[in-house]
C-alpha positions as CSV (number, residue, x, y, z in Angstrom):
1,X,7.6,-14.3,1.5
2,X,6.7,-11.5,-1.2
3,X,9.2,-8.6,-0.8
4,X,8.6,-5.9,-3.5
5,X,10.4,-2.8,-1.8
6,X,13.2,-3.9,0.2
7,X,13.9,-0.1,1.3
8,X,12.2,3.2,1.2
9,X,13.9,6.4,1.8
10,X,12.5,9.9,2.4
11,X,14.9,13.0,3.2
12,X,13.1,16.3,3.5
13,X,9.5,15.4,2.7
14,X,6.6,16.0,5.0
15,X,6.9,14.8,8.1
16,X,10.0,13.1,7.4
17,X,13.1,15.1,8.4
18,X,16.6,15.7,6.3
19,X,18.6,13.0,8.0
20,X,15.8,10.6,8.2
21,X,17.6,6.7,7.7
22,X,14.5,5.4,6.0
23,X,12.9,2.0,6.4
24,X,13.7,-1.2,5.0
25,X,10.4,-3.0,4.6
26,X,9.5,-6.7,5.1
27,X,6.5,-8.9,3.3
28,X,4.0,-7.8,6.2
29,X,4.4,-4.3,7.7
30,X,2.6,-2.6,10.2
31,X,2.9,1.0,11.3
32,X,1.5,1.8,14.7
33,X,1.9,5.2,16.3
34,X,-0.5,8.4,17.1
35,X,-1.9,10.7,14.7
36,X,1.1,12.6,12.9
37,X,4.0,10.5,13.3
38,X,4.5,9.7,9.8
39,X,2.6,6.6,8.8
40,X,0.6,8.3,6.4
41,X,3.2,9.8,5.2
42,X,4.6,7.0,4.1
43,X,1.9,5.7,2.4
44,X,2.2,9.3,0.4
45,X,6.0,8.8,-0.7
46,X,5.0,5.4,-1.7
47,X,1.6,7.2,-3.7
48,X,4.3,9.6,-4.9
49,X,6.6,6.6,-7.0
50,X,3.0,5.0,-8.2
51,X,2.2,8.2,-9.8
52,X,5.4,8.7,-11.2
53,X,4.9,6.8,-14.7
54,X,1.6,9.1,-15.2
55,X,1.4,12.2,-14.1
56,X,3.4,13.5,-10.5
57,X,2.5,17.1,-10.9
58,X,-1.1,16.2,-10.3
59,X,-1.1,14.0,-7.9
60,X,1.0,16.8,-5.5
61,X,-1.4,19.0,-6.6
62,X,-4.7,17.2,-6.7
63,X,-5.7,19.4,-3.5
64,X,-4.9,22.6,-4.3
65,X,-1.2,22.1,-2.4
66,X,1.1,23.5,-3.5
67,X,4.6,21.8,-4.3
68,X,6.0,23.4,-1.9
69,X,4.0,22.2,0.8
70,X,5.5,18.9,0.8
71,X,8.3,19.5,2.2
72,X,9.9,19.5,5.4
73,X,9.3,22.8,7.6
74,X,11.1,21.9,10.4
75,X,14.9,22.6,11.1
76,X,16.9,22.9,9.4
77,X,14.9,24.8,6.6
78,X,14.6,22.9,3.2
79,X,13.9,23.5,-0.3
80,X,13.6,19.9,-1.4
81,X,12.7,16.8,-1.1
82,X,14.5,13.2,-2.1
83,X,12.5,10.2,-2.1
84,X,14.8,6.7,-2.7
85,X,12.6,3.6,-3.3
86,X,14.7,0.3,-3.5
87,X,12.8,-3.0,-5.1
88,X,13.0,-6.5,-6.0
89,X,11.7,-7.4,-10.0
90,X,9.0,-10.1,-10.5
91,X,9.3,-12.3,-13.3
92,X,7.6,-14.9,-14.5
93,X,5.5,-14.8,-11.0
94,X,8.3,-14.8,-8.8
95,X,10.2,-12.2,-6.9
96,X,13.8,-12.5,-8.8
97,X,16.1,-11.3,-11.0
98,X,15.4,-10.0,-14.6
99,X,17.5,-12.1,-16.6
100,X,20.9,-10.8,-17.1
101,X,20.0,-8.4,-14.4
102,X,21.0,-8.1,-10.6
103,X,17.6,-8.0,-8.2
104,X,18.1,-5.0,-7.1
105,X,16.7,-1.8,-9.3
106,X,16.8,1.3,-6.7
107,X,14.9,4.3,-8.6
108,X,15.6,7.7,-7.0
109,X,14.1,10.9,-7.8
110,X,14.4,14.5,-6.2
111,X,11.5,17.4,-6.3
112,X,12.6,20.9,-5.6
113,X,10.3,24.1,-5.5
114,X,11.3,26.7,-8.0
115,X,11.2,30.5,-6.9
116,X,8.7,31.4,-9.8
117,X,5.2,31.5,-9.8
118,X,2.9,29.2,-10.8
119,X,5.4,26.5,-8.5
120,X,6.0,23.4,-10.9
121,X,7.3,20.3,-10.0
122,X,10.9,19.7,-11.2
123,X,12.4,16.2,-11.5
124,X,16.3,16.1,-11.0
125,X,18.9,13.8,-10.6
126,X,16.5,11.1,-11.9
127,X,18.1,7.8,-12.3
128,X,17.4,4.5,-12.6
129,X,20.3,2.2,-11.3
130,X,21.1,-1.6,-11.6
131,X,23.1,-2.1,-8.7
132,X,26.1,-4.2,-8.4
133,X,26.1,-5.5,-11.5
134,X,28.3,-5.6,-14.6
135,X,26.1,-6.8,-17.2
136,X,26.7,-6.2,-21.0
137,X,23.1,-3.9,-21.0
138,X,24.3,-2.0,-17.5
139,X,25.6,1.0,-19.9
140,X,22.8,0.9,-21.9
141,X,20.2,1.2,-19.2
142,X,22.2,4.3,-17.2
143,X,22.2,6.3,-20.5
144,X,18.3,5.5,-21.4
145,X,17.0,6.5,-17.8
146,X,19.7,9.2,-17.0
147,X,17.7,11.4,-19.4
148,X,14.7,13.7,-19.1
149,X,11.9,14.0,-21.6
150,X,12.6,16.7,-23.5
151,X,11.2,20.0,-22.2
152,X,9.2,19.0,-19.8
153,X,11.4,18.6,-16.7
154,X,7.9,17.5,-14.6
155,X,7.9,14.6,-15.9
156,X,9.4,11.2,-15.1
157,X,11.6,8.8,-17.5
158,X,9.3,5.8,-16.7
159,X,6.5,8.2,-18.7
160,X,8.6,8.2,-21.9
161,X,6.3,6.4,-24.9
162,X,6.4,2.9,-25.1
163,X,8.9,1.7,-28.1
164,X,11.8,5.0,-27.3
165,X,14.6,3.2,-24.8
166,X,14.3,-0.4,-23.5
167,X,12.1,-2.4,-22.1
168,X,13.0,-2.2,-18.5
169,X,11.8,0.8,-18.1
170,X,7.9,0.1,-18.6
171,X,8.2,-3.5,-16.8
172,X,9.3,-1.0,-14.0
173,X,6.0,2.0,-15.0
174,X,4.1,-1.2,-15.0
175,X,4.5,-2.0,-12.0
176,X,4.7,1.2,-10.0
177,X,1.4,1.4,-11.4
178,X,-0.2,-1.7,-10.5
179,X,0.8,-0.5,-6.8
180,X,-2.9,-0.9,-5.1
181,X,-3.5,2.0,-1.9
182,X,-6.9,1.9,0.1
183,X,-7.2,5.1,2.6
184,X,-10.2,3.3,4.6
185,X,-13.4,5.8,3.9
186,X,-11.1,8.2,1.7
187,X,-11.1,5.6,-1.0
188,X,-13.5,2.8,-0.5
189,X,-17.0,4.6,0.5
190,X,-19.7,1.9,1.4
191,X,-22.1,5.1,0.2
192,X,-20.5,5.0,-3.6
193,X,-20.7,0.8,-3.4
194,X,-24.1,0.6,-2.3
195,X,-24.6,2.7,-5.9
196,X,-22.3,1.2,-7.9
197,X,-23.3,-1.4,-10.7
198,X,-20.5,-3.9,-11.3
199,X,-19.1,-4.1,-14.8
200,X,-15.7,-3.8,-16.2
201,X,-12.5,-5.3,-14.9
202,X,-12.4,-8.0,-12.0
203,X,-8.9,-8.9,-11.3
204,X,-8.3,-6.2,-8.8
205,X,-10.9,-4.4,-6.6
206,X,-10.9,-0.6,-8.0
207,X,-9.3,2.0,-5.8
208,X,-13.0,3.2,-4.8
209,X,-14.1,-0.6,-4.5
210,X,-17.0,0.1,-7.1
211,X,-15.9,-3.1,-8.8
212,X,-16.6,-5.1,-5.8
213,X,-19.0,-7.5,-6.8
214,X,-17.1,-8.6,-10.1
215,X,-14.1,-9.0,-7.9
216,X,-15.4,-11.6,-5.2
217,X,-17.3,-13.3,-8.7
218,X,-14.4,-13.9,-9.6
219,X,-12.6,-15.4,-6.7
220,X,-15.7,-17.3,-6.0
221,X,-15.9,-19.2,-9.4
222,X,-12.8,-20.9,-8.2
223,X,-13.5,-24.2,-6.5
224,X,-10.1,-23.6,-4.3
225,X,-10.8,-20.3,-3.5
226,X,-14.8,-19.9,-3.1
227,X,-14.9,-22.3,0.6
228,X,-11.9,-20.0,1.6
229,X,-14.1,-16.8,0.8
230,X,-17.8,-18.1,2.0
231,X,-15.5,-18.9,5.7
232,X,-14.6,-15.2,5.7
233,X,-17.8,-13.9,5.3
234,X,-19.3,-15.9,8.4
235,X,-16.5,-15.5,10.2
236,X,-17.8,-11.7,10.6
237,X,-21.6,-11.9,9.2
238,X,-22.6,-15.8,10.2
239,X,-26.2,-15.0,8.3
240,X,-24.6,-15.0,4.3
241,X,-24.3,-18.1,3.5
242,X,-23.9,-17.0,-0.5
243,X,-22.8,-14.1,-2.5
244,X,-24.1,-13.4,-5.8
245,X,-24.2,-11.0,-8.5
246,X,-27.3,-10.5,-10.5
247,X,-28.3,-8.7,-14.0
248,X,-29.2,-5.0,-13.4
249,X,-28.9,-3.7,-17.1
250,X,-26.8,-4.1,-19.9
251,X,-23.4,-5.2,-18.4
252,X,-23.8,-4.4,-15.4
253,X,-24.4,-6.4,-12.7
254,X,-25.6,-6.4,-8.7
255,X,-24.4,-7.7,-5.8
256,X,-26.7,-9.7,-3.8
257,X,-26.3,-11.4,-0.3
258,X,-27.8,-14.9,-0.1
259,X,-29.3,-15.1,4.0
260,X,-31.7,-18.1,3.2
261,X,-34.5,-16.2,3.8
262,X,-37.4,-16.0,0.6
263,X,-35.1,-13.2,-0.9
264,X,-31.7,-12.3,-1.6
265,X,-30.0,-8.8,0.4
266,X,-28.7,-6.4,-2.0
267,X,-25.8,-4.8,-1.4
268,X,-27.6,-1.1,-0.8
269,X,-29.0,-2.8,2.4
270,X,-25.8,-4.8,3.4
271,X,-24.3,-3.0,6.7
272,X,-21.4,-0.5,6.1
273,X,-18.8,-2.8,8.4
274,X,-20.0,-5.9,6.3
275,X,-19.5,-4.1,2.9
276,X,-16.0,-3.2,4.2
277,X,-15.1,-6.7,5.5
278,X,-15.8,-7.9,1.4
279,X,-13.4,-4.8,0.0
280,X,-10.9,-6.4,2.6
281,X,-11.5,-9.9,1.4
282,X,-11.9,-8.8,-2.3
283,X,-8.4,-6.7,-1.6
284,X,-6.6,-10.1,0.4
285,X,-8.4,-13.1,-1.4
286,X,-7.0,-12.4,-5.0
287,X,-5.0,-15.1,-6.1
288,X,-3.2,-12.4,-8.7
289,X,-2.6,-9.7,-6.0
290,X,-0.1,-6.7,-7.3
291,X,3.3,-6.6,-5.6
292,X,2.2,-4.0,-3.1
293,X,-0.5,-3.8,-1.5
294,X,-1.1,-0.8,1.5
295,X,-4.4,-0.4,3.6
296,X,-4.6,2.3,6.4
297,X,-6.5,1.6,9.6
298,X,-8.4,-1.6,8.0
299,X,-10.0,-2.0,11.4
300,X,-12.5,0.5,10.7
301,X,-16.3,-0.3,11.1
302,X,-15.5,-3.4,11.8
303,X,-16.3,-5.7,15.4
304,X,-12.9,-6.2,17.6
305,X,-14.0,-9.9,17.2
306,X,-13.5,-9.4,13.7
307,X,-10.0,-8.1,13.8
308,X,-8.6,-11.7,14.9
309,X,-9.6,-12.9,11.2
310,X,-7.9,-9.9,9.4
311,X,-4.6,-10.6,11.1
312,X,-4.7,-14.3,9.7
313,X,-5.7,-12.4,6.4
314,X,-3.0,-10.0,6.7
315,X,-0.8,-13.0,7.6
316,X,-1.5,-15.1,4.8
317,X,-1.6,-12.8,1.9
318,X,1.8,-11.4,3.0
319,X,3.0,-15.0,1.6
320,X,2.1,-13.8,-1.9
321,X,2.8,-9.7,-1.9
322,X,3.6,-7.1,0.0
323,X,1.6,-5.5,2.5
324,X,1.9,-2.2,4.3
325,X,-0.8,-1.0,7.0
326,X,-1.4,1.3,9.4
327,X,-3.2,0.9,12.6
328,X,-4.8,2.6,15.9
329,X,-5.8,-0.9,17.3
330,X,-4.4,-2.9,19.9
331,X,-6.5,-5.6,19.2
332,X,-5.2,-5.7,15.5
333,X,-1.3,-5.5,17.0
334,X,-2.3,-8.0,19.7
335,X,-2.6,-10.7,17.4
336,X,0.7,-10.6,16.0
337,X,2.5,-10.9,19.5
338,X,4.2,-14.1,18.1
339,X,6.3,-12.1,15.1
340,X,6.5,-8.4,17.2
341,X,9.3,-8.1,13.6
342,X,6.2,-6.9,11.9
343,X,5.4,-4.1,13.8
344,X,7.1,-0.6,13.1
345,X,6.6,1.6,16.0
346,X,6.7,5.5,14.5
347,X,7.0,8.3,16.4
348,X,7.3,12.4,15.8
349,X,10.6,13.7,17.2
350,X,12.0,17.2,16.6
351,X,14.1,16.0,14.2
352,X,10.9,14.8,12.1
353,X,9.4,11.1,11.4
354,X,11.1,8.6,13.5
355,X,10.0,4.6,12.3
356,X,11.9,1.6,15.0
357,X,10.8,-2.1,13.9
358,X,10.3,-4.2,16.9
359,X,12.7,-6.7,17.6
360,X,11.2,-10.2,19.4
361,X,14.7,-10.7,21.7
362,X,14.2,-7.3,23.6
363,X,11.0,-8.2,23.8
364,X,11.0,-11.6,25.9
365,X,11.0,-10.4,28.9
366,X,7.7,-9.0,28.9
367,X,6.2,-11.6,26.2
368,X,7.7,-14.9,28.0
369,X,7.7,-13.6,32.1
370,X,5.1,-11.4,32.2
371,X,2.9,-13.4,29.5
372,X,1.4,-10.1,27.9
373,X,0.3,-9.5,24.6
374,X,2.1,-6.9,22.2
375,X,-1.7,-4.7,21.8
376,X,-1.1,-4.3,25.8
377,X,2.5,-3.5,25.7
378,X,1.8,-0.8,23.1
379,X,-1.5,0.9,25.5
380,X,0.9,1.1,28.4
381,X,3.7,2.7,26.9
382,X,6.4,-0.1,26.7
383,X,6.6,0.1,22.9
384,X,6.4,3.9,22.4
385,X,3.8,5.0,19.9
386,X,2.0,6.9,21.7
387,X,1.0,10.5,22.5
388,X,3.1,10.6,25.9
């Protein structure tokens, strides 16, 4: 079990109202409910905290939006938002304490419109807190991160230059920025990937997947790992028997698709739902994943059939990080009828954002008498989740 954020809270920001509890998260999550209950939103409050070492103002910005449009316009009225994100520190590959720390560093931040034009973002009440703990650095570490960078009140302590205040500070930038987020087609475009020529990096697959190829080379030139990978593949295309990547100019490479026919596919010819089904595999293969991985609606373009095998993906990579994903199939939810603790049912109330995890003993009687599966459940309204 790979818990990264034990809790996320969000009071006053989109879709999430003022009072809203907030979720505490397991090592697999996954949101189900109709358009506009929130999922997405949380995905964007997660976004929010991975952007927060770099550069915030952009990223509520990088639309045109304007700061104020983030936050809550239902009743009653608001003029801020506070987002609270609780995690656990990895170290040395395992998710525990820092030494001489507690395990628990919850980072809260606030963003408030101002009444002057052009709107700027404005970080307040930033802090970093150790909880519980009475360690001989837990002074130290309230006085570095209760501070703002001098004038510029945009920007977030965890952006402060390497070398000025301690070093737990850009462990924690680190990883808020190693924090991977695929938005299905918004992100990973089988159109830019059929273009792409794969250089650079390989140990994670590249927000817009163009690094695809160097990724699942990678994972393939591992004896343990390449049989595991090849059994994915033909679990959705049976024809690849091979994946390989081939010169096509200076460093980069191309992806080619070995069918045993007299020549190799390339991927510009590969089908949009197979090139999906390899970001997926690149994305839940990796042996080095980041601590937080979140996918939304993974089940597009693919085959229903194909939906079984993602679940036992989904399953198995939640043993070594975090996973959050959001989902409109019933197929996809079906196959996790055995742990219905997954499964976050989300729901838009007049008060905002509503998210319920399923619990398996309120469950049984449907599960065990009735012997139906948790996809069915959810299409006929016993869950909630839905549009009536």
């Amino acid at each position: 079990m790979s818990i990264f954020v034990e809790h996320i809270g969000a009071k006053g920001f989109l879709s999430f109202g003022p009072e809203w509890p907030g979720l505490d998260l397991r090592d697999l999550n996954i949101l189900i409910g109709p358009n506009g209950s929130g999922k997405s939103n949380l995905i964007e409050a997660i976004a929010l905290f991975k952007a927060l070492p770099d550069n915030p103002e952009k990223f509520l910005s990088r639309w045109g939006q304007r700061f104020s449009d983030w936050v809550w316009k239902g009743a009653p009225a608001r003029d801020e938002a506070r987002l609270r994100l609780t995690v656990a520190m990895p170290e040395g590959g395992f998710f525990t304490r820092f030494t001489g720390f507690p395990a628990s560093v919850t980072h809260g931040f606030g963003l408030g419109k101002q009444s002057v034009a052009p709107e700027r973002l404005r970080l307040f009440e930033e802090l970093i807190s150790i909880t519980g703990a009475d360690t001989p650095n837990a002074k130290e570490i309230l006085a570095a991160t209760s501070l703002t960078p001098p004038n510029d009140m945009s920007r977030s302590v965890l952006s402060r230059p390497r070398g000025m205040h301690i070093e737990l500070l850009f462990s924690i930038a680190d990883i808020y920025r190693s924090i991977q987020i695929f938005r299905g087609p918004q992100t990973i475009g089988p159109e830019s990937i059929k273009q792409s020529r794969n250089s650079g990096p390989s140990d994670v697959l590249d927000d817009d997947g163009t690094n695809l190829g160097m990724v699942l080379d990678r994972i393939s030139g591992k004896a343990a790992s390449r049989q595991g990978l090849l059994g994915a593949i033909q679990e959705v295309n049976p024809s690849i028997v091979d994946i390989r990547l081939r010169p096509a100019g200076g460093s980069a490479q191309e992806l080619f698709a070995d069918e045993g026919l007299s020549e190799l596919l390339p991927v510009s010819r590969m089908s949009e739902g197979t090139i999906r089904w390899l970001c997926l595999l690149a994305i839940l293969l990796n042996d080095q994943p980041p601590p937080l991985i979140c996918l939304e609606e993974p089940e597009i373009g693919l085959h229903p059939d194909a939906l079984i095998a993602l679940a036992r993906l989904l399953r198995e990579a939640s043993k070594r990080t975090q996973i959050i994903v959001t989902t409109h199939s019933p197929t996809l939810v079906d196959a996790f009828t055995d742990t219905p603790e997954c499964v976050v049912v989300c729901e838009r109330t007049p008060t905002g954002s509503s998210m319920r995890r399923l619990e398996k003993d309120k469950l049984q009687h449907w599960l065990a008498d009735f012997n139906m599966g948790l996809g069915y459940l959810w299409e006929t309204g016993r869950l909630g989740g839905n549009r009536w």
